[in-house]
C-alpha positions as CSV (number, residue, x, y, z in Angstrom):
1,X,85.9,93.4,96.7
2,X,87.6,96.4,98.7
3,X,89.2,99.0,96.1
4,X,92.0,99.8,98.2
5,X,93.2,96.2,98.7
6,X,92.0,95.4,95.1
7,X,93.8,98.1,93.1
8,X,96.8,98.1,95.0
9,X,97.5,94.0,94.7
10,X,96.1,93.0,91.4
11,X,98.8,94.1,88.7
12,X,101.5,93.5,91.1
13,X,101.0,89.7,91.5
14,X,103.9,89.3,89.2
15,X,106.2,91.5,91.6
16,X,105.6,89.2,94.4
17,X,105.5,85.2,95.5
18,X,104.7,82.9,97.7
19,X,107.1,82.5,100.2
20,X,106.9,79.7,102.6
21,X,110.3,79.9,103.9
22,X,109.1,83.4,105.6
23,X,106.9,82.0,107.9
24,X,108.8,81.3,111.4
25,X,110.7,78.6,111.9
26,X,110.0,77.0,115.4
27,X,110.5,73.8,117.3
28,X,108.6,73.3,119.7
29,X,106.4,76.6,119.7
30,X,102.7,76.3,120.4
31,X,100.4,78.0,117.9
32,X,97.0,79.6,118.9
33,X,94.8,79.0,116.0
34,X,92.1,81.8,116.7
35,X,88.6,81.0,115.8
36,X,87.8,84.4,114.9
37,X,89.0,84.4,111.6
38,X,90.0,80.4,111.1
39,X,86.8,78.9,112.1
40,X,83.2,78.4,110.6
41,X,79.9,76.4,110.8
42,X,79.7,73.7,108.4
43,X,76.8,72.1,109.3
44,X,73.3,73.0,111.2
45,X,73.7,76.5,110.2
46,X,70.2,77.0,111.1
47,X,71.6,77.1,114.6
48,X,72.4,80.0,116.5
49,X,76.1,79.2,116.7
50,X,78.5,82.3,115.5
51,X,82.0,82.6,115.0
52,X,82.7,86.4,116.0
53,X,85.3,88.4,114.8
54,X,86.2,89.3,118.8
55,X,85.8,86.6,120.5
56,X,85.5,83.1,117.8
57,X,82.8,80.8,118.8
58,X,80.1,81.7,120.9
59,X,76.2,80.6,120.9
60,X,76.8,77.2,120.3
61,X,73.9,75.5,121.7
62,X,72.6,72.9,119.3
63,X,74.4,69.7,119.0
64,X,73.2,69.5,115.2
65,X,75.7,72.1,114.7
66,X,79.3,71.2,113.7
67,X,82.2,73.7,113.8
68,X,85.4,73.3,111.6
69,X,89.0,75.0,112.2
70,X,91.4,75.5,109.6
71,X,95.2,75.8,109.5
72,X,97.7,74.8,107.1
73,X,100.9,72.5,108.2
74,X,104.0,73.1,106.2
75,X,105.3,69.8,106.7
76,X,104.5,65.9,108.1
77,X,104.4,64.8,111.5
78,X,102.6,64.4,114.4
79,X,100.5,67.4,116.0
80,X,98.7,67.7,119.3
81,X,95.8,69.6,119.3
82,X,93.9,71.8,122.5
83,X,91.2,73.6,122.8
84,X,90.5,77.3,124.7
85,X,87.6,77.3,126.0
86,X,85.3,78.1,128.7
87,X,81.3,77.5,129.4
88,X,78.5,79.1,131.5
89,X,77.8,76.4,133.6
90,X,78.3,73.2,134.9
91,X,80.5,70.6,132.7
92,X,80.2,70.0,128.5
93,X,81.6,67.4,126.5
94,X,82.7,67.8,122.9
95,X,83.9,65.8,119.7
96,X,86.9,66.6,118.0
97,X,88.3,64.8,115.2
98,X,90.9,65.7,112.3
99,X,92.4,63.3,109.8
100,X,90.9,60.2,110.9
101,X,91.5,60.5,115.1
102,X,89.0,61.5,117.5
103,X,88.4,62.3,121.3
104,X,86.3,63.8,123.6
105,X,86.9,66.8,125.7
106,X,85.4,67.9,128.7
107,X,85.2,71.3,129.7
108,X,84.4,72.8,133.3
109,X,85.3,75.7,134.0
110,X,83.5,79.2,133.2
111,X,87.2,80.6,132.7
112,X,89.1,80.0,129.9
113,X,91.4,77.1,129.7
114,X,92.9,74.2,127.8
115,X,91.1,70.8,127.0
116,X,93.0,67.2,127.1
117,X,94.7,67.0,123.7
118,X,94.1,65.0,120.6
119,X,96.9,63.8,118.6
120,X,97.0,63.6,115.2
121,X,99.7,62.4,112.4
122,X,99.8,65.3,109.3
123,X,100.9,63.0,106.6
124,X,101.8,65.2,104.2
125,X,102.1,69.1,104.2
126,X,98.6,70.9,103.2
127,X,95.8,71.8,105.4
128,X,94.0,70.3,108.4
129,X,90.6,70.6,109.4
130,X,89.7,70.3,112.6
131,X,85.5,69.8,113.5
132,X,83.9,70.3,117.0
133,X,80.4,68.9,117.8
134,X,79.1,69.3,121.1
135,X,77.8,66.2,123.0
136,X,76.2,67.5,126.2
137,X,75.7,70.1,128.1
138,X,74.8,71.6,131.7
139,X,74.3,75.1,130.9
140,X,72.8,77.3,128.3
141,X,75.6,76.2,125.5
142,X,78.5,73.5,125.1
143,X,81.3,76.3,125.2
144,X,83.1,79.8,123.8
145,X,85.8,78.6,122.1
146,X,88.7,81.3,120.9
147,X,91.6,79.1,120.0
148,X,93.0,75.7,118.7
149,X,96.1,74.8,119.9
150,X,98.2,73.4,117.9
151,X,101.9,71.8,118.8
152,X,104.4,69.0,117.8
153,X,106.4,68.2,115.0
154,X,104.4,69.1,111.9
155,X,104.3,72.1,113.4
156,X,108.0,72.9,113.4
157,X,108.4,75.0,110.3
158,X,105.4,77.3,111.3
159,X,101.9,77.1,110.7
160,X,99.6,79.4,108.0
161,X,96.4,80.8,109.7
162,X,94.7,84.1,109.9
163,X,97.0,85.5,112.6
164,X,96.2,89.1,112.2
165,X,92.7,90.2,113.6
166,X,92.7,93.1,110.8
167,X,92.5,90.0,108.3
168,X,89.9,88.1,109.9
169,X,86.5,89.2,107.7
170,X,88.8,88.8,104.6
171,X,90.5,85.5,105.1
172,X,87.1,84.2,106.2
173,X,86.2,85.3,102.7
174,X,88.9,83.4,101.7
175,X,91.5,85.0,99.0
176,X,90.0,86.7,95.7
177,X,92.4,85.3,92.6
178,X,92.7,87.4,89.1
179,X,93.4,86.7,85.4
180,X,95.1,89.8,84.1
181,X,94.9,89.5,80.2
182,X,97.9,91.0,78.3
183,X,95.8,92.9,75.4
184,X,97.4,92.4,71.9
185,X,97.0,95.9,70.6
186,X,98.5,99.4,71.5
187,X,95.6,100.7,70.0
188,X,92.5,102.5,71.4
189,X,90.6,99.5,72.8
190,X,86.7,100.5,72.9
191,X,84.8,96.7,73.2
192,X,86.1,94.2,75.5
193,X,84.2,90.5,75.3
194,X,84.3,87.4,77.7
195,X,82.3,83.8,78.0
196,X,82.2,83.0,81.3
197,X,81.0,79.2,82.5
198,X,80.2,78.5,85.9
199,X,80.5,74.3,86.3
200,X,78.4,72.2,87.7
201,X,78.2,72.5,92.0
202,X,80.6,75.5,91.8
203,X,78.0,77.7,92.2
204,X,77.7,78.6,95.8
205,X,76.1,81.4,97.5
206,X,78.3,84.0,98.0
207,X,80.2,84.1,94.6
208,X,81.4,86.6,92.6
209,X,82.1,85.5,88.8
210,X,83.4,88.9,87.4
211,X,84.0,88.8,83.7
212,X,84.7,92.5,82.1
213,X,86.9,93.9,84.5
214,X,88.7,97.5,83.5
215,X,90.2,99.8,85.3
216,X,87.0,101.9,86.5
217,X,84.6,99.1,87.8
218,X,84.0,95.4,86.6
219,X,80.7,93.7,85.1
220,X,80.3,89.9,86.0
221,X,77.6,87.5,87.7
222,X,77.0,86.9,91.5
223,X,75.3,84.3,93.4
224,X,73.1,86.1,96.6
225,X,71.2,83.5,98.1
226,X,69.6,80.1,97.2
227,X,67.1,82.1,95.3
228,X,68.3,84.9,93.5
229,X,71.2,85.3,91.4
230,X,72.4,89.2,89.6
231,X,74.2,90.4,86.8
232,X,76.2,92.9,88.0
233,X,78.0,96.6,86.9
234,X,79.6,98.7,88.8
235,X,81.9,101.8,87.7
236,X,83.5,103.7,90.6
237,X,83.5,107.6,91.3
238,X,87.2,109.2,90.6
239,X,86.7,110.7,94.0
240,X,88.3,108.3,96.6
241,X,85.6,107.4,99.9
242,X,83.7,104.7,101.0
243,X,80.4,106.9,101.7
244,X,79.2,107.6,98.5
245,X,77.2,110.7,100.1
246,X,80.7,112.3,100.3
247,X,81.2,112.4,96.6
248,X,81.1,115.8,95.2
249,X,78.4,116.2,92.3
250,X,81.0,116.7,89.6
251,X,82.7,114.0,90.7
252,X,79.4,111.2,90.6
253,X,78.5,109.0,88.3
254,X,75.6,109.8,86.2
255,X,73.3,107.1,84.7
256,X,72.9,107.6,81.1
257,X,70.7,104.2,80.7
258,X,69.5,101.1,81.9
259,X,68.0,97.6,80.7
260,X,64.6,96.1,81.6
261,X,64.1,95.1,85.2
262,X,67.4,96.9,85.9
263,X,68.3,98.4,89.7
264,X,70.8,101.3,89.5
265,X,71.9,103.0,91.9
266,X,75.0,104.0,94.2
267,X,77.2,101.6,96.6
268,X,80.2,101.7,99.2
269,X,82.2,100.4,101.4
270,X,84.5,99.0,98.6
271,X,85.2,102.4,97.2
272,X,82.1,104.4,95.6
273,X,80.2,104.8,92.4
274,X,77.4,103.8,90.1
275,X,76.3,100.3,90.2
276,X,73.3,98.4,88.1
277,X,72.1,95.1,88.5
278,X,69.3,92.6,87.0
279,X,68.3,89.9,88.9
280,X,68.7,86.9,86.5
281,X,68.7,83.2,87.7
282,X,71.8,82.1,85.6
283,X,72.8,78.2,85.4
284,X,75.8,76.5,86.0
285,X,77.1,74.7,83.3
286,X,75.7,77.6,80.7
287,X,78.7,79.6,78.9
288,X,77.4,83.3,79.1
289,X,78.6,86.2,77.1
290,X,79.6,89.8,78.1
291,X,80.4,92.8,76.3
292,X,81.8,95.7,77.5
293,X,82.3,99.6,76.1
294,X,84.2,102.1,77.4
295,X,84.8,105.6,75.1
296,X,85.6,109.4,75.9
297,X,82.7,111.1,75.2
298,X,85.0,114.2,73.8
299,X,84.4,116.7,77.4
300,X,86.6,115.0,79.7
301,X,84.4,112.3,80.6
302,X,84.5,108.8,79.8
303,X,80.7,106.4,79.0
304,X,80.8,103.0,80.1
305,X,78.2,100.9,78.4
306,X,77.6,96.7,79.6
307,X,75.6,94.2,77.6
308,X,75.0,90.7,78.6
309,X,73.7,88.1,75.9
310,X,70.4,86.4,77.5
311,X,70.3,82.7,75.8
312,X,67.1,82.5,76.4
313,X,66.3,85.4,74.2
314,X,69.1,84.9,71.9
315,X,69.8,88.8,71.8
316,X,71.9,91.0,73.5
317,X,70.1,93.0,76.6
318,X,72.0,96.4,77.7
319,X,72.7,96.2,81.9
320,X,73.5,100.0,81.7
321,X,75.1,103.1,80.8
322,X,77.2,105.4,83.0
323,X,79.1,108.5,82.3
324,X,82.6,108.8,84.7
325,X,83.0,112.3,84.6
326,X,87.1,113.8,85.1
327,X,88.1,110.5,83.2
328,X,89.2,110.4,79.6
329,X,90.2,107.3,78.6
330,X,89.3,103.9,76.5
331,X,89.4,100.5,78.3
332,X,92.6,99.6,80.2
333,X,93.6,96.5,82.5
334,X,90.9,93.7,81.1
335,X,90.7,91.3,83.8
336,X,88.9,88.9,85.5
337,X,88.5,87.4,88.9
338,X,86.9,85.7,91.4
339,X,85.5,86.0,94.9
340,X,83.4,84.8,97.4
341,X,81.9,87.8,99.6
342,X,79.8,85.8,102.2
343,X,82.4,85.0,104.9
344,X,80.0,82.2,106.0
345,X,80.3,80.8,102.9
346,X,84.4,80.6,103.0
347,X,85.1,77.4,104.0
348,X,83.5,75.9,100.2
349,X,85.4,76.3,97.2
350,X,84.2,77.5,93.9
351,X,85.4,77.6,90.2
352,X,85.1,79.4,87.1
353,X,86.3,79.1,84.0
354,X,86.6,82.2,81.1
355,X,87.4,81.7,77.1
356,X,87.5,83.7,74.1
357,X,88.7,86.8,75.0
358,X,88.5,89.8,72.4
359,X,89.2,93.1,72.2
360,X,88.2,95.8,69.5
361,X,89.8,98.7,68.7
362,X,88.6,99.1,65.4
363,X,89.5,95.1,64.7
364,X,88.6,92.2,66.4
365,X,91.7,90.8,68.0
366,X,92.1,88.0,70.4
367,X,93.2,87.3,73.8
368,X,96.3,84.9,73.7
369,X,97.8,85.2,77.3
370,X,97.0,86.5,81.1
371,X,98.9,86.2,84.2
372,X,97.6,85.3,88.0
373,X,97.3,87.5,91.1
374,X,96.3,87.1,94.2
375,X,94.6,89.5,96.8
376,X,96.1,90.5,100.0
377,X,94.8,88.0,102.0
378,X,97.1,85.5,100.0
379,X,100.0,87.6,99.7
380,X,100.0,88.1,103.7
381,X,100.0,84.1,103.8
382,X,96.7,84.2,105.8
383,X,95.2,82.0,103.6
384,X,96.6,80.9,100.1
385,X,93.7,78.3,98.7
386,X,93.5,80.1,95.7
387,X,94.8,78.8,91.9
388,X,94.5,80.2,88.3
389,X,95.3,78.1,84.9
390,X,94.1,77.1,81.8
391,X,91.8,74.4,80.6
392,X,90.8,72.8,77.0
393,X,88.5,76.3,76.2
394,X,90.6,79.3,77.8
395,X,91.4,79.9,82.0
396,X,90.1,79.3,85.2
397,X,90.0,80.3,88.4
398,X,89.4,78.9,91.7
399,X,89.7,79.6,95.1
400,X,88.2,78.4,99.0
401,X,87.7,75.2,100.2
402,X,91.1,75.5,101.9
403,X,92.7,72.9,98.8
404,X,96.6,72.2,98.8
405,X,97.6,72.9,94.9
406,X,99.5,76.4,94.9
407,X,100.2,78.1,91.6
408,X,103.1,80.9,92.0
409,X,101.4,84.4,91.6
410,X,102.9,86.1,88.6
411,X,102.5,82.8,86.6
412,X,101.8,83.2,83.1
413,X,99.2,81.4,80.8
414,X,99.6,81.0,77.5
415,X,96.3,80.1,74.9
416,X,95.5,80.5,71.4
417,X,92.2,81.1,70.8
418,X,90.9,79.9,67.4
419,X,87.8,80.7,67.5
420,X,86.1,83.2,65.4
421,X,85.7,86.7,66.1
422,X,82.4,87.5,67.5
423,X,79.7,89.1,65.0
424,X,78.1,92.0,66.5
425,X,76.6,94.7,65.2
426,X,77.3,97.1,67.4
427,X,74.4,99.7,65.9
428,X,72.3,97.4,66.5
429,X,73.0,96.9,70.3
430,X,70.3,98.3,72.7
């Protein structure tokens, strides 16, 4: 997740909403859908098909491929729907369907222009997907596609797409959503704990389950690829850069330990710092649990310690250790969230559900309330399919997939954990 976007939206979700009624208002206005950031492949990735950030779809050469457009209608009625688009050779026809019509376009030219329309009949307000599938072909590939046209009715109290090419990566990511927990103690909070559950087929590449977040770095579990899963913590440097080579010695963070087949190291591009990570194959539908320390260390530094219970072992295994230096604090701002940071990947939704929240500071104390927040990609209303709420064991969280339930961001959840404090003896902890 990028720092700068992260830190500066996630405890103001309460400040701000959803507001529908600030998208334009026009009748009859043509929208241009661009592919570059509303568009992916949703089936035959193995293709060589691309949606690029400059100029949306281009390679498309396999007819096994199928690509899928995304905007969101803010009321019923009918649409019609064009395509911009040009090929290198000769004539193509392609498929498009959306909500049960179909036609088939040709197009001819090796400039761009529009294909015969499709009409289409929004029932309700929510989003539409739109798929392409190229038929045949004279040249190299079926076509470079850069927009989706979209008119008529349904489309007379605005559309919501990515409209703003500086949002394109992110709301192909698809908004990152946030359970800030309101922590019952003014004390000095040193432990913070989490259970985090993945469900069943909401595991998909991509995903970012963070569990123990504080306000220096976070400590959750990621899905990287079909084969490899991580456990992952990260604290950032005080000093602000992407290019964690630019971070002055006094101002890096220093190792102090790691766990057994641990990776440590430094990262950027989303703010700098220290990051560990194990490579773990975690399971969906298995409730995992995290513990997290943060202390002063008494010289103006702060040590920031992550365990993660392995079931399989029964026993608590220490991710790392990691002294912030120019930072004297104890843990602030426990939170969790969720994000998906393959943009490939954004068009499939994912869950996550969190219970039995604790804090220590000195006492076990429980969790009884968080609120939602939303990223920036939501609050610029480039994309908005993501929700927070509570379920029979604590929250959840869920986001992509381009769904039609909205929850207001600032919303408040309200649980009572009755579970037990957890037992852990925290001398014992490696």
């Amino acid at each position: 997740m990028k720092r700068k976007h992260f830190i500066q939206y996630l405890f103001m979700g309460a400040l701000s909403c959803l507001s529908i009624s600030s998208i334009a208002q026009t009748v009859g206005k043509t929208y241009a859908v661009p592919l570059a950031g509303n568009a992916f492949i949703t089936a035959g990735q193995a293709g060589e098909a691309e949606i690029s950030g400059r100029n949306g779809l281009v390679k498309w050469s396999s007819d096994q491929e199928v690509v899928s457009v995304y905007f969101r209608a803010q009321k019923a009625g009918k649409l019609t729907l064009k395509l911009k688009a040009k090929n290198d050779a000769g004539k193509s026809k392609i498929a498009v369907d959306a909500l049960g019509k179909k036609t088939i376009v040709n197009v001819e030219s090796i400039e761009l222009s529009e294909t015969a329309p499709l009409s289409i009949d929004v029932k309700s307000p929510g989003y539409v997907q739109v798929n392409l599938k190229g038929l045949s072909k004279s040249g190299s590939n079926f076509a470079d596609v850069t927009e989706l046209l979209v008119s008529g009715e349904a489309a007379s109290e605005g559309l919501l797409f990515s409209n703003d090419p500086e949002y394109y990566y992110w709301s192909r990511r698809g908004p990152s959503c946030h359970l800030n927990y309101t922590v019952p103690t003014e004390g000095n909070v040193s432990y913070y704990y989490n259970e985090v559950t993945v469900p069943q087929g909401e595991d998909k590449v991509g995903s970012y389950f963070m569990a123990n977040g504080f306000g220096e770095g976070y400590f959750g579990i990621q899905v990287n690829s079909e084969t490899e899963r991580r456990i992952l913590f990260s604290v950032w440097s005080p000093f602000h850069t992407d290019d964690p080579k630019s971070i002055p010695d006094e101002q890096k963070i220093h190792l102090l330990k790691k766990g057994k087949d641990v990776h440590s190291g430094e990262f950027g591009n989303e703010g700098s710092g220290g990051q560990s990570y194990r490579k773990y194959f975690w399971k969906a539908g298995v409730t995992y649990k995290f513990l997290l320390k943060g202390v002063p260390d008494g010289k103006g530094n702060t040590d920031y310690t992550a365990w993660f219970f392995v079931p399989e072992e029964n026993a608590w295994n220490v991710i790392a250790s990691f002294k912030r230096p120019q930072t004297n604090t104890y843990l602030k701002r426990f939170h969790s969230f969720l994000e998906n940071f393959s943009p490939n990947q954004g068009y499939l939704g994912r869950k996550v559900e969190f219970g039995n929240q604790w804090v220590y500071d000195g006492q076990w104390k429980a969790v009884q309330e968080a609120s939602f927040s939303v990223d920036n990609t939501y609050r610029a209303n480039q994309r908005i399919d993501a929700i927070g709420g509570i379920t029979k064991n604590g929250y959840f969280l869920r986001n992509g997939g381009f769904f039609n339930d909205v929850v207001k961001p600032g919303s408040k959840f309200e649980f009572r954990n009755k579970n037990n404090a957890p037992k852990i003896d925290f001398d014992k902890l490696p």
